[in-house]
MARSE-112144 format. One record per residue: z, y, x of N, C-alpha, C in turn; residue number from 1. Coordinates in steps of 0.02 Angstrom, whole numbers, plus 50000, padded with zeros to 5 digits. Atoms other than C-alpha are relative to their C-alpha. Layout:
N
     n.Z     n.Y     n.X    ca.Z    ca.Y    ca.X     c.Z     c.Y     c.X    nr
       Z       Y       X       Z       Y       X       Z       Y       X   NUM
...
% end
This chain:
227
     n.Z     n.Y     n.X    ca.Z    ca.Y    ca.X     c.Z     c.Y     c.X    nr
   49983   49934   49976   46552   52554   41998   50028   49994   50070     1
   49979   50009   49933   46583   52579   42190   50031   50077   50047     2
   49989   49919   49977   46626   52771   42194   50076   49987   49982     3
   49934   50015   50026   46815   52805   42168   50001   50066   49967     4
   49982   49951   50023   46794   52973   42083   49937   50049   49980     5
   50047   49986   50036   46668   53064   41975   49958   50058   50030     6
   49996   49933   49987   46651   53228   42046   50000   49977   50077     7
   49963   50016   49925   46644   53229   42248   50062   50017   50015     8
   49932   50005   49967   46800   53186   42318   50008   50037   50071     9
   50000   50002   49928   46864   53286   42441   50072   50000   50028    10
   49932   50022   49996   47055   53254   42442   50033   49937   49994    11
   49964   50066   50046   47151   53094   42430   50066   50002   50015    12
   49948   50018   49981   47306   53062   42435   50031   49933   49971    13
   49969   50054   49999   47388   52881   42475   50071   49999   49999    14
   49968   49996   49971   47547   52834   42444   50033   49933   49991    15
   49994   50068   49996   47617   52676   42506   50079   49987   50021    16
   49933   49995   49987   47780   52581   42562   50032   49989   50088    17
   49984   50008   49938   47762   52525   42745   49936   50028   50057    18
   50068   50001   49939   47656   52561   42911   49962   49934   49979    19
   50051   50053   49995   47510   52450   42907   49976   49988   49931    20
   50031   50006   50064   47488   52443   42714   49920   50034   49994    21
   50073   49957   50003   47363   52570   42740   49932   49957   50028    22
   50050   50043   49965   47255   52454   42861   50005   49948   49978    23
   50006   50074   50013   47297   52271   42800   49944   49997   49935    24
   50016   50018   50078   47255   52334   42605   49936   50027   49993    25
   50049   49963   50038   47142   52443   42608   49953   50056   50065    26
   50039   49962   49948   47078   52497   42771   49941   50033   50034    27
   50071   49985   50013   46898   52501   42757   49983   50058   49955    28
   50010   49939   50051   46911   52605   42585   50030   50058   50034    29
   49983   49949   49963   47014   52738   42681   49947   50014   50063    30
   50051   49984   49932   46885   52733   42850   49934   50023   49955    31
   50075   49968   50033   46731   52757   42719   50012   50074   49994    32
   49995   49931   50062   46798   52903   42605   50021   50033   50066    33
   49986   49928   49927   46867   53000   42809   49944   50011   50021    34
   50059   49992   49987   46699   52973   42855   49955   50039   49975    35
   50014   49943   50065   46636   53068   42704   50013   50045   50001    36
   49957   49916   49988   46732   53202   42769   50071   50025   49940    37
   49937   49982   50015   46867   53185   42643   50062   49992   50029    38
   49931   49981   49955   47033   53245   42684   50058   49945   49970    39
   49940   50042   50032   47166   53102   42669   50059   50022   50026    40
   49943   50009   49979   47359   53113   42678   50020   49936   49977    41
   49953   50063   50007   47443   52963   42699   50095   50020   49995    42
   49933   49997   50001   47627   52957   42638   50018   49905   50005    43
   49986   50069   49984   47736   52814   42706   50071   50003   49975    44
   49910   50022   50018   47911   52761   42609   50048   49991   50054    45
   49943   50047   49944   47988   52673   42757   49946   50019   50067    46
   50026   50038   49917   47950   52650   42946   49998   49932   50009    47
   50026   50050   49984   47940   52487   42927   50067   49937   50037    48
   49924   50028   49942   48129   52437   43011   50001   49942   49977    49
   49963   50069   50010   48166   52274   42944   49937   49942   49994    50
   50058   50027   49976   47998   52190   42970   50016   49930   50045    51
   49986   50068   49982   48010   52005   43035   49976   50002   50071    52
   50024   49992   49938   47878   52036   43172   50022   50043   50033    53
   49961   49951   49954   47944   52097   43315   49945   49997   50067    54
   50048   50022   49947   47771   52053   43437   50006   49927   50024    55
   50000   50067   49969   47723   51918   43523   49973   49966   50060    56
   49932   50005   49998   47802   51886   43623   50053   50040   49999    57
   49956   49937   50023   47944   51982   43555   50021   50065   50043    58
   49967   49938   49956   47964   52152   43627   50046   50056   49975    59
   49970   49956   50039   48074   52253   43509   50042   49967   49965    60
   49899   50014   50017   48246   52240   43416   49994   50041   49929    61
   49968   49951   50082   48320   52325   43242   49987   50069   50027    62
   49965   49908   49993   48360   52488   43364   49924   50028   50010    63
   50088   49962   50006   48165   52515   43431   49955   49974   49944    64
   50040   49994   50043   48069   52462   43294   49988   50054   49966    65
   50009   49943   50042   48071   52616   43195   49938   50058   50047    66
   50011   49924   49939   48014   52733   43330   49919   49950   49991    67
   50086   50023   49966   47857   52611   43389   49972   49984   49927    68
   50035   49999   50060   47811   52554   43213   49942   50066   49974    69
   50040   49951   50018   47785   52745   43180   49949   50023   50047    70
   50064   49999   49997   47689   52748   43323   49932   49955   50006    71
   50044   50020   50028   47578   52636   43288   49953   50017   49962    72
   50049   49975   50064   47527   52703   43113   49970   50073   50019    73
   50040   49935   49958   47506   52862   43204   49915   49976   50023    74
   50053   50027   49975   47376   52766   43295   49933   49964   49946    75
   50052   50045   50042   47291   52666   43147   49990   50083   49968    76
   50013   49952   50042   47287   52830   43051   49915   50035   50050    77
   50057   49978   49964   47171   52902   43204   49942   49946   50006    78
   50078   50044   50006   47057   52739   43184   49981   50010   49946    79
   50051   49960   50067   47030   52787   43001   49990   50044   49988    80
   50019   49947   50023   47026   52939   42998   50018   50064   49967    81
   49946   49960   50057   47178   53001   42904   50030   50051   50048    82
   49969   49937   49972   47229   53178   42950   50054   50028   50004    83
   49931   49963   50022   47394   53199   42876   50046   49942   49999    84
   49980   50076   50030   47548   53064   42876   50070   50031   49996    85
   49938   49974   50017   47702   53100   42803   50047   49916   49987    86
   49959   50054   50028   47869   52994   42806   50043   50008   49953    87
   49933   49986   50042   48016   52994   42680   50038   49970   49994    88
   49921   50029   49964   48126   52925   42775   50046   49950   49965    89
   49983   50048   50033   48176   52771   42652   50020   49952   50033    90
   50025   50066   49940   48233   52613   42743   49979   49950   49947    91
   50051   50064   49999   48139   52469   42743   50026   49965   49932    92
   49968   50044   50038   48181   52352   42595   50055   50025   49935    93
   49965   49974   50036   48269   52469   42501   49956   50089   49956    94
   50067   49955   50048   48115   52574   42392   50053   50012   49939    95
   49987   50012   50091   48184   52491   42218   50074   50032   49996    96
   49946   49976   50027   48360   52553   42248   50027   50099   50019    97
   49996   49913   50011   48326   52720   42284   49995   50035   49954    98
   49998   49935   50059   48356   52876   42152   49955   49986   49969    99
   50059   49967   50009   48212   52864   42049   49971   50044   49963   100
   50007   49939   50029   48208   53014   41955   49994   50036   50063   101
   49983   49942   49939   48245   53099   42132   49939   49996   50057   102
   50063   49998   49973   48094   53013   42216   49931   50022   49966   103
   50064   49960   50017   47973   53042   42089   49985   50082   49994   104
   49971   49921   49999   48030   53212   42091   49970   50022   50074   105
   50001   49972   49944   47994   53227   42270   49900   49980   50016   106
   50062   50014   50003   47813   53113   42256   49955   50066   49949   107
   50028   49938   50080   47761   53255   42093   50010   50069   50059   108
   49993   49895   49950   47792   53401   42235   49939   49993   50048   109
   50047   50008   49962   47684   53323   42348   49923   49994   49972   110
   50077   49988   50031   47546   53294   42234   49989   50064   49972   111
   50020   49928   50012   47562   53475   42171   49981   50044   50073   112
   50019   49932   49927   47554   53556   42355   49932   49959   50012   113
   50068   50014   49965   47410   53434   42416   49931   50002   49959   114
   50040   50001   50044   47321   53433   42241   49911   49950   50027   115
   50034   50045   50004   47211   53279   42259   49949   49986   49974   116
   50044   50002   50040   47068   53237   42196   49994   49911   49987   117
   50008   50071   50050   47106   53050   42187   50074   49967   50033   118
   49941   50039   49973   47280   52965   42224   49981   49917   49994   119
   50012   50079   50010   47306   52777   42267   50066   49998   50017   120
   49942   50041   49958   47456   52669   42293   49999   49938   49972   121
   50001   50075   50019   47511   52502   42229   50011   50002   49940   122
   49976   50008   50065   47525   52440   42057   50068   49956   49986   123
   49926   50051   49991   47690   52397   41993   50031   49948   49998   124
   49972   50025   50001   47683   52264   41943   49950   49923   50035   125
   50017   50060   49945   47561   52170   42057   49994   50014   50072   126
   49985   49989   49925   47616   52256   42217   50016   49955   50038   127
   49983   50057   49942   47685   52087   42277   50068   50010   50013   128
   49948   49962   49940   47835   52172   42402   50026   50012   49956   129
   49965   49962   50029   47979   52251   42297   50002   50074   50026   130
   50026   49931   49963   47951   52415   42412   49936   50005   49960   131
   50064   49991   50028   47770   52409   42348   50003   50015   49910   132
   49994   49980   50072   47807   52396   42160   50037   50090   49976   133
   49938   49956   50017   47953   52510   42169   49941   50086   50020   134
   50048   49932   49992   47818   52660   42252   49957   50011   49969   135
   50080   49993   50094   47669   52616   42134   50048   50033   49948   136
   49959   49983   50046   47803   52639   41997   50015   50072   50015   137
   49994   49930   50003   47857   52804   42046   49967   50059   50028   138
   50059   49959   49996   47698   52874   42100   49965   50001   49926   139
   50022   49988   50071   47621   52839   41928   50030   50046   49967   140
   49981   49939   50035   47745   52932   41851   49997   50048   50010   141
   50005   49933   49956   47747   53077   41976   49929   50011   49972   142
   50068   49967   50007   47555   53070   41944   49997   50011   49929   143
   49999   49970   50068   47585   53083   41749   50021   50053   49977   144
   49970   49950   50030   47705   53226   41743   49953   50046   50044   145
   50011   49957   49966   47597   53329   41860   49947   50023   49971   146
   50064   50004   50052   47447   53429   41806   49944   49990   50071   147
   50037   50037   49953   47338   53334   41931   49966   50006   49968   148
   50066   50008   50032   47144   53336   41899   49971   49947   50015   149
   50039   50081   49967   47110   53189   41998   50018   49946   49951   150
   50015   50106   50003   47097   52986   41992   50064   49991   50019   151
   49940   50061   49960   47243   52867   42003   49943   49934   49995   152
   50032   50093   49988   47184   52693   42079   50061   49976   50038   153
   49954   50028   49961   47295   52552   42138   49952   49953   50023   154
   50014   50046   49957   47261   52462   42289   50011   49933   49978   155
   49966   50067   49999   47260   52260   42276   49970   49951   50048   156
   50003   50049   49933   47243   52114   42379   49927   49976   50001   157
   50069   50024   50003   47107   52031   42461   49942   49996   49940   158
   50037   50005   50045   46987   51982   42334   50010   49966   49922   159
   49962   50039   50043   47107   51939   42191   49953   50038   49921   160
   50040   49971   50079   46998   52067   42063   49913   49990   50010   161
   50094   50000   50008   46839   51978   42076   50013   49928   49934   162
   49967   50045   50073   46927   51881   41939   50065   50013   49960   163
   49973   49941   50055   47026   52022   41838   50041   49954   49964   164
   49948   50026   50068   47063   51917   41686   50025   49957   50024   165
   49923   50052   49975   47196   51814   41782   50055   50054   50013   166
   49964   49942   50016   47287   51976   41786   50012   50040   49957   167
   49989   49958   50079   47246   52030   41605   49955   50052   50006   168
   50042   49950   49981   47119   52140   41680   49931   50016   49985   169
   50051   50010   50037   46946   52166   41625   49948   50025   50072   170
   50017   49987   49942   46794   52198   41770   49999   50081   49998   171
   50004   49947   50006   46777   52362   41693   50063   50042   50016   172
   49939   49963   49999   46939   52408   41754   50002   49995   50080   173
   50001   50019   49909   46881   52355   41934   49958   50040   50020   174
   50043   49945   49963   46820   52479   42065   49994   49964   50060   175
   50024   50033   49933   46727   52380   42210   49955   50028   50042   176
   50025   49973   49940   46685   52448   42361   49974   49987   50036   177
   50033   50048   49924   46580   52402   42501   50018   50034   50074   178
   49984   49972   49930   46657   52435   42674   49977   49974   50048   179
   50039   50061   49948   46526   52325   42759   50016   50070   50045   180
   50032   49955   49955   46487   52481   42869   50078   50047   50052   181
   49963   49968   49962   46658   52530   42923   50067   49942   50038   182
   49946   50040   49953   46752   52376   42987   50045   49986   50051   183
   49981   49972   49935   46758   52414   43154   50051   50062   49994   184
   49951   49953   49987   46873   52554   43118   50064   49968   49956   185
   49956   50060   50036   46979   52425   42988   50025   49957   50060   186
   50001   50053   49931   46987   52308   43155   50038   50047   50049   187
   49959   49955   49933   47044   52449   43281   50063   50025   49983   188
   49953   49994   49997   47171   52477   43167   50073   49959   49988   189
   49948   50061   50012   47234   52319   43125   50023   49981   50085   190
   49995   49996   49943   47239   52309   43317   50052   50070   50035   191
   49909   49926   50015   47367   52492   43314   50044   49948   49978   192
   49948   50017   50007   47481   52382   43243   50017   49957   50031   193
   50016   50045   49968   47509   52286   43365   50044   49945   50000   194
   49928   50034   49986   47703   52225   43351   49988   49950   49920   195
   49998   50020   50079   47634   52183   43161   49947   49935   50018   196
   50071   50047   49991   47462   52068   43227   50010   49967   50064   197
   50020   50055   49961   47491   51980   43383   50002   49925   49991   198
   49970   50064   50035   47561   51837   43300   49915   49950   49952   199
   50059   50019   50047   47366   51833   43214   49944   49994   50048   200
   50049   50011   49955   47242   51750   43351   49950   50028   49988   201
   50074   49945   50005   47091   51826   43270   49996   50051   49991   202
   50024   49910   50002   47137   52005   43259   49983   49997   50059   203
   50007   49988   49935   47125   51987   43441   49954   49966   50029   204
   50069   50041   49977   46958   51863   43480   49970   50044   50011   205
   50038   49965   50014   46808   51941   43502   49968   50041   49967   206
   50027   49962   50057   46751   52073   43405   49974   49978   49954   207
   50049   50024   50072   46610   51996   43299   50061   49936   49986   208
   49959   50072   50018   46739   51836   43286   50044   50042   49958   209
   49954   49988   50051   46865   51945   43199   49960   50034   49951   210
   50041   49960   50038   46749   52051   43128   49989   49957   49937   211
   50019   50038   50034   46685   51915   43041   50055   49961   49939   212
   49939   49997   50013   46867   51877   42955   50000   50029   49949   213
   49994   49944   50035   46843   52042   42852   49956   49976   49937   214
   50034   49993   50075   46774   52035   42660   49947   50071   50008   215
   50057   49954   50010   46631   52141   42623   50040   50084   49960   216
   49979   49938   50052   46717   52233   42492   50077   50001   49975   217
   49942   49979   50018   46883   52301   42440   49998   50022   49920   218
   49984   49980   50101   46949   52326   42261   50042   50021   49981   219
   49958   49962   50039   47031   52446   42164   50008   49991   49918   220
   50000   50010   50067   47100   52449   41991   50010   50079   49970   221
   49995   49961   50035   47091   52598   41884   50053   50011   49977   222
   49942   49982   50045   47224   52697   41830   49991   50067   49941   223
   50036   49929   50049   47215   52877   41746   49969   50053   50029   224
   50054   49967   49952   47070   52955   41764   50001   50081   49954   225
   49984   49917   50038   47092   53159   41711   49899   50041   50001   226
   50059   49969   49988   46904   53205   41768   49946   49947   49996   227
% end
């Protein structure tokens, strides 16, 4: 299966924990489905403040990072395609110890006003990041109590579900995508981030040289599907 939703999709809504999640994880699957003409909002937990990279050679501090981070994702959002980006103002590193009755409360408002036709974020408990778990986790629930008609899918890493049952997973629970055709907009935005990638010689080689870097296909895992 390589579709993410039964019915044409023409809503999605992402929601993740830092700038750049959107482009590192899953940047291709977001540049296809804008291309398609569906309407994405991206929601972002954090700006990204406490982030190790600071460029390279370092041009930013604790006090500007926040500010340029966001624009950045501003910028990657316009290489994929994403129309909408919302923050909620979380800092960095601190997802898991936020309210969470009070965030999913606030994620369950947002999926009722944008009414989706397929949500994504991370799964909780192979998000990796503690920010990442902690937003999968209270997006799922937000997407359970809501009366959403769409898809939940969680984003995962490189090519870790082209072998499922090391995660307990089955293939039938895997949604693989082919983003051969939109890389170049995956690339321009891994290139938006810039304070996040200089540190990575081949985002920045020659085109086909990084290009070449990129996996064919991206993978999703199934969550609950209402339609």
């Amino acid at each position: 299966m390589n579709e993410i939703h039964k019915a044409p999709c023409q809503k999605l809504l992402a929601v993740f924990a830092h700038p750049d999640d959107e482009t590192f994880i899953c940047g291709g699957t977001l540049a296809k489905y804008s291309s398609e003409g569906v309407d994405i909002t991206l929601v972002s937990a954090t700006r990204g403040e406490m982030g190790r990279r600071m460029g390279n050679p370092p041009f930013l501090n604790r006090e500007t990072i926040p500010a340029v981070r966001e624009m950045e994702l501003r910028r990657a959002c316009d290489s994929l395609g994403i129309r909408h980006l919302i923050f909620l103002d979380i800092r960095d590193k601190t997802v898991e110890f936020t309210d969470e009755a009070l965030l999913t409360d606030r994620i369950a408002a947002l999926i009722s006003e944008v009414e989706p036709d397929v949500v994504l974020t991370f799964h909780e408990r192979l998000g990796g990041h503690p920010d990442h778990c902690a937003i999968g986790k209270v997006t799922t629930a937000a997407f359970e109590r809501t009366e959403c008609r769409g898809s939940l899918y969680f984003i995962t890493f490189g090519d870790m579900m082209e072998q499922p049952e090391r995660y307990g997973f089955t293939h039938q629970d895997v949604v693989k995508i082919d983003v051969h055709d939109h890389l170049e907009a995956k690339l321009s935005a891994f290139r938006d981030h810039r304070c996040q990638t200089e540190m990575d010689e081949w985002v920045w080689k020659e085109d086909q040289e990084a290009l070449a870097r990129f996996g064919r296909y991206e993978y999703l895992l199934k969550g609950s599907q209402r339609l």
